[in-house]
C-alpha angles and dihedrals in degrees: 000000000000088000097049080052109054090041094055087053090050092051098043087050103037096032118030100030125055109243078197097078101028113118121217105267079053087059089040097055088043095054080041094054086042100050083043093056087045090055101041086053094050091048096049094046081049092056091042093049089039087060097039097046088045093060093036117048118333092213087078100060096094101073102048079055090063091046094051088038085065093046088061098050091052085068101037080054090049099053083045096053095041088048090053096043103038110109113250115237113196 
């Protein structure tokens, strides 16, 4: 589903609109959708691979945490990168 998904993105943003005439908080929101649709994949293979290490072998649940654990920090990234480029109004 993540990969329908990001294809479908691609395709809406390279095919069907002109990159030409985007400004850049067009190209902003797009890195951000992107980067979104990244995250939300990763989270939700973590969690797959969490449950299924967990009723497996035990030993193995280190390596889905990382996995969640970057997850994490792609959002934390995210939030960082949309505080630092959002346009102040005062």
């Amino acid at each position: 589903m993540a990969v329908f998904d990001v294809s479908k993105f691609l395709l809406e943003e390279e095919v069907f609109s002109s990159s030409a005439t985007k400004s850049p908080e067009k190209q902003r929101q797009a890195l951000l959708k992107f980067l979104v649709i990244i995250a939300i994949a990763i989270s939700l293979e973590s969690l797959v691979f969490v449950f299924d290490a967990g009723s497996k072998d035990i030993t193995t649940l280190i390596y889905p945490t990382f996995l969640l654990i970057a997850a994490i920090l792609l959002v934390v990234g995210l939030g960082v990168y949309q505080k630092l480029t959002r346009d102040e109004v005062t």
